[in-house]
Backbone as numpy.savetxt, mean C-alpha at the origin, in Angstrom:
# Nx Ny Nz CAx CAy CAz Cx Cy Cz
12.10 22.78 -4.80 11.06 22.58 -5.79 11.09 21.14 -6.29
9.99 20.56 -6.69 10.01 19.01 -6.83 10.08 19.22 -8.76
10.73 18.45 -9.16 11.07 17.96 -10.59 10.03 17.23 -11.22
10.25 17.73 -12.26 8.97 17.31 -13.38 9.03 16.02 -13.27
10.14 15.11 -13.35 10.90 13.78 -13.34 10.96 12.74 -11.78
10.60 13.86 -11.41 9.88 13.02 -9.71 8.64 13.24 -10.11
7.81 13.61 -10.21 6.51 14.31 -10.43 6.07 13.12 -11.64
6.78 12.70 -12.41 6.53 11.70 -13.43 6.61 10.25 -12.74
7.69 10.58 -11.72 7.86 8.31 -11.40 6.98 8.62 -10.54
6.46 9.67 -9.28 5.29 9.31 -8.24 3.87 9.20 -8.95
4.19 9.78 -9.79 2.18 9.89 -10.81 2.24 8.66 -11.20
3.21 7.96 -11.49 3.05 6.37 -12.43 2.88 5.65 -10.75
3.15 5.63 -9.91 2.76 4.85 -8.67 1.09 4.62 -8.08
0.48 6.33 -8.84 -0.61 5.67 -8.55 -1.50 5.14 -9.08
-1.47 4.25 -10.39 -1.97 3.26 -10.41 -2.08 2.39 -9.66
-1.14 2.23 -8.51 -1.00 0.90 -7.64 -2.28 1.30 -6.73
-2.88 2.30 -6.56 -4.06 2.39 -5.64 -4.99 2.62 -6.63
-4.94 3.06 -7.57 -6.57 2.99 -8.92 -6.58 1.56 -9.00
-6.98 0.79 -8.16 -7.55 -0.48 -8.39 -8.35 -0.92 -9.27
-8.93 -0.05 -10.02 -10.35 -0.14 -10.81 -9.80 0.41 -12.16
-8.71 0.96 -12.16 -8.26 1.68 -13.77 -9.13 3.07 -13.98
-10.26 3.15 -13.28 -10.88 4.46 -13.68 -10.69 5.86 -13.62
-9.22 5.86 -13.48 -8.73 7.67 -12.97 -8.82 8.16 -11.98
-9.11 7.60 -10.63 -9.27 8.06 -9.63 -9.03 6.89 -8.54
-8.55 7.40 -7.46 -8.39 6.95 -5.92 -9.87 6.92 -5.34
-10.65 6.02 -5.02 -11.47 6.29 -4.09 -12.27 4.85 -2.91
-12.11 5.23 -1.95 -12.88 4.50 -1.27 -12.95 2.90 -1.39
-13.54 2.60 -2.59 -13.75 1.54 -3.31 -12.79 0.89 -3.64
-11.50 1.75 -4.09 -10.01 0.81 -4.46 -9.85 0.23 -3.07
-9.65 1.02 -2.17 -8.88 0.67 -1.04 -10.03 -1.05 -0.47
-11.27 -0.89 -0.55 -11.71 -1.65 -0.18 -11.50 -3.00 -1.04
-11.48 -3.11 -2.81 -10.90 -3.98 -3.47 -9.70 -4.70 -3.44
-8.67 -3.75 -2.54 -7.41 -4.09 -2.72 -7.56 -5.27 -0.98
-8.13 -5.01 -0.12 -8.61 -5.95 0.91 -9.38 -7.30 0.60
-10.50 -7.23 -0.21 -10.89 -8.28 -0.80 -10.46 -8.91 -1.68
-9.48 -8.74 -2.41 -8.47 -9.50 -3.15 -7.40 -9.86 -2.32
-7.43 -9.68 -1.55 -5.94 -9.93 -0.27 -6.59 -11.15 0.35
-7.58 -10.83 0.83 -8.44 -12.16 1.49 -8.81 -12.94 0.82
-9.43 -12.83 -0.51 -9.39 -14.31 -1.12 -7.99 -14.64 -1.67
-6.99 -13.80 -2.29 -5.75 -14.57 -1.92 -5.22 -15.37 -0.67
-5.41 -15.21 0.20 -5.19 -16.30 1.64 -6.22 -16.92 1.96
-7.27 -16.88 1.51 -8.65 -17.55 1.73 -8.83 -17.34 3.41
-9.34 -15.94 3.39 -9.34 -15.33 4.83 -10.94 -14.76 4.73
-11.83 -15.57 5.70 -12.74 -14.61 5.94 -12.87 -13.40 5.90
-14.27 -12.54 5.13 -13.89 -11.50 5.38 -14.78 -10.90 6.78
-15.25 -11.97 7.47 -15.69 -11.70 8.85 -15.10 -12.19 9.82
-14.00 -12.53 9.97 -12.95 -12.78 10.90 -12.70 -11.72 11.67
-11.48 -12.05 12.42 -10.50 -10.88 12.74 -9.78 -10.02 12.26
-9.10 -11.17 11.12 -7.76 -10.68 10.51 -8.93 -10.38 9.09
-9.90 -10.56 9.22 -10.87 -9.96 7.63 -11.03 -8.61 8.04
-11.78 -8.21 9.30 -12.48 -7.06 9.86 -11.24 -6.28 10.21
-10.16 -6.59 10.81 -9.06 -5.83 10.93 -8.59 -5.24 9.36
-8.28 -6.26 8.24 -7.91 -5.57 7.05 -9.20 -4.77 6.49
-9.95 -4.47 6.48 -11.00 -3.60 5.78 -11.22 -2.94 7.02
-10.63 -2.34 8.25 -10.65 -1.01 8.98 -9.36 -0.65 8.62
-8.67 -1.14 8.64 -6.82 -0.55 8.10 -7.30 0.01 6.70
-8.11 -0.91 5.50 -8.33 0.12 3.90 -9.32 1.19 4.86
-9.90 1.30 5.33 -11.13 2.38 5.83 -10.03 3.59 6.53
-9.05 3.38 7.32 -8.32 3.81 7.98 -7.17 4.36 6.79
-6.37 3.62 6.16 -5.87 4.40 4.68 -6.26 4.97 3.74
-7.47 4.98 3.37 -8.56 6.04 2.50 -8.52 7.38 3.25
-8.84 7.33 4.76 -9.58 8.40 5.67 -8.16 9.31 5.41
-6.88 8.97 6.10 -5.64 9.28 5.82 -5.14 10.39 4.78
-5.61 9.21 3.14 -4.85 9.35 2.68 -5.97 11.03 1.47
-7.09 10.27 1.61 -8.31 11.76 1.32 -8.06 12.95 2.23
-7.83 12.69 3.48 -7.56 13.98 4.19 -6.53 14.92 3.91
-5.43 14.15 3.20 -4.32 14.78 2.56 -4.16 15.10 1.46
-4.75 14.36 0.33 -4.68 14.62 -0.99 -6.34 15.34 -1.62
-7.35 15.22 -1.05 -8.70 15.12 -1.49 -8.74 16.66 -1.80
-8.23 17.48 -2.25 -8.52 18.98 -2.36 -9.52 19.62 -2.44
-10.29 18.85 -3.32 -11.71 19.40 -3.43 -13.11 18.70 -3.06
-12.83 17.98 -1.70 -13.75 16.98 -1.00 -14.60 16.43 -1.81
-14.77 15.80 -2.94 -15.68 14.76 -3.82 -15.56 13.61 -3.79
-14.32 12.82 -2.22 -14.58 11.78 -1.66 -13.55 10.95 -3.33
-12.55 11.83 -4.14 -11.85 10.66 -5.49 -10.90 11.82 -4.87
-9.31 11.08 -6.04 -8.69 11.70 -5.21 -7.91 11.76 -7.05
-7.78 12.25 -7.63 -6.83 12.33 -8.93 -5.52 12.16 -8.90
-5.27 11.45 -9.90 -3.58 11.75 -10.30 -3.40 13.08 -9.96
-3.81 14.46 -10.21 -3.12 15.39 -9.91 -2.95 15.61 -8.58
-4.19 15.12 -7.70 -4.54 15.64 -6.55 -3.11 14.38 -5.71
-3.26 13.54 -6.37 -2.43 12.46 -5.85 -0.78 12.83 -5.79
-0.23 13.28 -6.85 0.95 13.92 -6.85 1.31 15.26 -6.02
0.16 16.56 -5.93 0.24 17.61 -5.53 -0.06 17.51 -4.43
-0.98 16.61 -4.13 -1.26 17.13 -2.82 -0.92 15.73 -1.51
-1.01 15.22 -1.80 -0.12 13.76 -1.26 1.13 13.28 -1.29
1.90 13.44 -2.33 3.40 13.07 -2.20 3.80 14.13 -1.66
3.88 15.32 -3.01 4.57 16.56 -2.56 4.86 16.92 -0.81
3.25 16.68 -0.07 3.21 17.25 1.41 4.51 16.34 1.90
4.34 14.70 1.30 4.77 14.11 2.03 6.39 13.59 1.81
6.93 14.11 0.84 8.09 13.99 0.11 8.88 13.93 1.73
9.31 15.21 2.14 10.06 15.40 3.26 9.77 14.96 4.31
8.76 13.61 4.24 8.53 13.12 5.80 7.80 11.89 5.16
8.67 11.00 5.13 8.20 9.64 4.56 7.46 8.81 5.25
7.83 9.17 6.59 7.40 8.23 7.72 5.71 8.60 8.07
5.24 10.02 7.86 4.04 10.40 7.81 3.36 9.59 6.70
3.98 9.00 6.09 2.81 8.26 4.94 2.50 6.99 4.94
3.99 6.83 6.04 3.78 4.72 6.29 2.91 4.95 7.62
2.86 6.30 8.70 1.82 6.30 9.61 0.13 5.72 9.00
0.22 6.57 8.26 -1.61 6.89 7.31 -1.53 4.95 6.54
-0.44 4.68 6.36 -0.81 3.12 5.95 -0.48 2.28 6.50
-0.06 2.27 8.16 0.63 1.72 9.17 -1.02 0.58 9.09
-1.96 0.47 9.35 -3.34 0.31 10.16 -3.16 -1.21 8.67
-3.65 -0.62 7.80 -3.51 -1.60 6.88 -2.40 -2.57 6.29
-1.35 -2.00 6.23 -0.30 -2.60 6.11 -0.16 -3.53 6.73
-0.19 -3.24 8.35 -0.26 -4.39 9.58 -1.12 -5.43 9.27
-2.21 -4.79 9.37 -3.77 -6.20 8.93 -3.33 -6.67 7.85
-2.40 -6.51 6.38 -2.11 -7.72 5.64 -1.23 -8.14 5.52
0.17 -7.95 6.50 0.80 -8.93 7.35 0.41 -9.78 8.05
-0.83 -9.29 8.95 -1.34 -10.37 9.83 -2.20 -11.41 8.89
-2.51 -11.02 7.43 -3.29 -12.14 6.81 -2.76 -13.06 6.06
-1.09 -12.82 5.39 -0.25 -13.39 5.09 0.78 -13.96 6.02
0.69 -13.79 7.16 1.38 -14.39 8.09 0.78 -15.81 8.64
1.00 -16.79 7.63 0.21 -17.94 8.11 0.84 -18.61 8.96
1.98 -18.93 9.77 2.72 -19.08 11.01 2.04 -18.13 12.05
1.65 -16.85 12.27 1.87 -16.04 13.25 2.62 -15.44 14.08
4.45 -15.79 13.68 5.00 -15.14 14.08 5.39 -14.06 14.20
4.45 -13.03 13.50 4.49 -11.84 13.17 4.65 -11.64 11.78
5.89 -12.42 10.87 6.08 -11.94 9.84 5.85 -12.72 8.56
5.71 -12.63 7.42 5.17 -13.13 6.20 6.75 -13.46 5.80
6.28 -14.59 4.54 7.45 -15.01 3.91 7.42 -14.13 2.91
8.53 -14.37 2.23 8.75 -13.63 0.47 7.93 -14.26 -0.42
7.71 -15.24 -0.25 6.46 -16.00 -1.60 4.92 -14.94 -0.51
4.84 -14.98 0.59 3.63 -14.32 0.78 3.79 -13.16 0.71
4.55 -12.49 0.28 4.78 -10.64 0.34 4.72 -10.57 -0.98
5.44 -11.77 -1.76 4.87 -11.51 -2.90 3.41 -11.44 -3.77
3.03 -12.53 -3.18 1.62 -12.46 -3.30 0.31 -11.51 -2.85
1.07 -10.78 -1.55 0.35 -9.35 -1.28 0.86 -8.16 -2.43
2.04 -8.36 -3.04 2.20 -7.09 -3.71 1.19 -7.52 -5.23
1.44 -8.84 -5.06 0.49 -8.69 -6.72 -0.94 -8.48 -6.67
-1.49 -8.77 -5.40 -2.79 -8.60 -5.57 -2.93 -6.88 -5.25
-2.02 -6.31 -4.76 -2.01 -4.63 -4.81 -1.92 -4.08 -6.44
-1.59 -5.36 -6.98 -1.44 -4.58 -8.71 0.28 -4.64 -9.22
1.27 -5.48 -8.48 2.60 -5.46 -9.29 2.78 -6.51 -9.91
3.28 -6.26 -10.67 2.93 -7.87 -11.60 3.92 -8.84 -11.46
3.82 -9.76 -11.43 4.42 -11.02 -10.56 5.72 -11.20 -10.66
6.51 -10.78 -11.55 7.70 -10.81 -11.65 8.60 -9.63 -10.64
7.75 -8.41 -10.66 8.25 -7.27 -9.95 7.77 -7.19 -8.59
7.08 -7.95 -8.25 6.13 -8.58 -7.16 7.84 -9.41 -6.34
7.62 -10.48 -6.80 8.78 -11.48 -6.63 10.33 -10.45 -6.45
10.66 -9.98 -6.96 11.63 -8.84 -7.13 11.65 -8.18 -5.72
10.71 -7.27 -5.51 10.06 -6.62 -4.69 10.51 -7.23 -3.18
9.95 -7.98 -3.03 9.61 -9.02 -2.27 11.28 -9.76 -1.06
11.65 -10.16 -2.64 12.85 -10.92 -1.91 14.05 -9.64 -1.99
13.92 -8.32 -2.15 14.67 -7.31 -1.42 14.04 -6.94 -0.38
13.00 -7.07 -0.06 12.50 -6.52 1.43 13.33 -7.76 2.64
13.58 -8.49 2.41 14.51 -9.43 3.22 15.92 -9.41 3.01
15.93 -8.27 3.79 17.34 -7.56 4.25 18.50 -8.82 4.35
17.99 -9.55 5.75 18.82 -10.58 6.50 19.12 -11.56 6.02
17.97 -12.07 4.74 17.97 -13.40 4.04 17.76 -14.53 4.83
16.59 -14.40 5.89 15.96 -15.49 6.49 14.87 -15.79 5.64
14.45 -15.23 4.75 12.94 -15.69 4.12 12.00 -15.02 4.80
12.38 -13.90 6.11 10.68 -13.96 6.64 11.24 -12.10 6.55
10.21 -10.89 6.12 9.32 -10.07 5.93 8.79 -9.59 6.97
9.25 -8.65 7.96 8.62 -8.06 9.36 8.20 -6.98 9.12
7.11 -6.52 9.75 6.56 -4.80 9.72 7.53 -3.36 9.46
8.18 -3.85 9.89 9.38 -2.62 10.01 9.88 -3.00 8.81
10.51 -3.71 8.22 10.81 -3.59 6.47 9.47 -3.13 5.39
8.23 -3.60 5.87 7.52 -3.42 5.21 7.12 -1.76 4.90
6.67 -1.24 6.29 6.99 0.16 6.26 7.65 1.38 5.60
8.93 0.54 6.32 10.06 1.66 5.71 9.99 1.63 4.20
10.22 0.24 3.52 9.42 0.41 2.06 9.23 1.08 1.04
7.45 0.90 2.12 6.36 1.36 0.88 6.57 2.79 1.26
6.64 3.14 2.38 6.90 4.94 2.66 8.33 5.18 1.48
8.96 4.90 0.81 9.84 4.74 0.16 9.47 5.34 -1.23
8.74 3.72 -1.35 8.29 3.99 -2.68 7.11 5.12 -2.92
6.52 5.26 -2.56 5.55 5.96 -2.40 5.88 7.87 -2.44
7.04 7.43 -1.81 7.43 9.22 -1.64 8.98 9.64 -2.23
9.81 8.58 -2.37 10.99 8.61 -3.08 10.96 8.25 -4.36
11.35 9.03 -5.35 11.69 8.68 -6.75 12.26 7.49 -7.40
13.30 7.50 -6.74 14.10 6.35 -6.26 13.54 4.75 -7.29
């Protein structure tokens, strides 16, 4: 059975996808949280790496409504968000970095201004704040995802992660 006290730190997480503050998950966050990513890197949003990040939010909405959306009205509630999205996904973390694998990738690839695949910690930081963490916990965030202490941020840390946070109390 999941604890009132897990049930309390995953409900405070989703603010990080109410982009808009209005009580609900929908559509529209996911697409805000792309257009604030791109004018943070000053990335076309008709590019590659533009059109790739707004099918990854199109692709994490589709995901993440199919799992949590209970009562198909296309929003997805704090309740619906806790009950029906973490909970499924508590015991399989990796099912939730799948559903945000698409996007995740596309804003690596937009903060990856080298191209070697991976973003620095000043740019991971700057993707987590424009997701909504505030710059200090952003920065925080950030320079623990760099395990090795090279400065550079690869897909596979990123992943493992946010499937983390997202589904662990922790």
């Amino acid at each position: 059975m999941v604890s009132s006290e897990y049930e309390r730190k995953i409900a405070a997480r989703f603010a990080t996808f109410d982009q808009d503050g209005n009580g609900y998950i929908d559509r529209a966050d996911f697409n805000a949280a792309a257009k604030a990513l791109l004018a943070e890197f000053a990335v076309a949003a008709r590019s590659d790496r533009g059109q790739a990040l707004y099918i990854g939010a199109e692709a994490f909405w589709q995901g993440m409504a199919g799992i949590a959306d209970r009562d198909g009205d296309q929003r997805i509630t704090r309740e619906e968000f806790v009950t029906g999205a973490v909970k499924r996904l508590r015991d399989n973390p990796d099912r939730f970095a799948e559903i945000a694998r698409p996007f995740l990738h596309a804003a690596l690839d937009v903060a990856d201004t080298d191209g070697d695949g991976r973003a620095t910690v000043e740019a991971t930081a700057r993707v987590l704040g424009c997701l909504g963490a505030d710059e200090d916990v952003a920065a925080r965030a950030a320079a623990a995802l760099d395990t090795d202490a090279d400065g550079k941020i690869g897909e596979t840390e990123i992943m493992s992660a946010f499937a983390r946070y997202f589904t662990v109390p922790e």
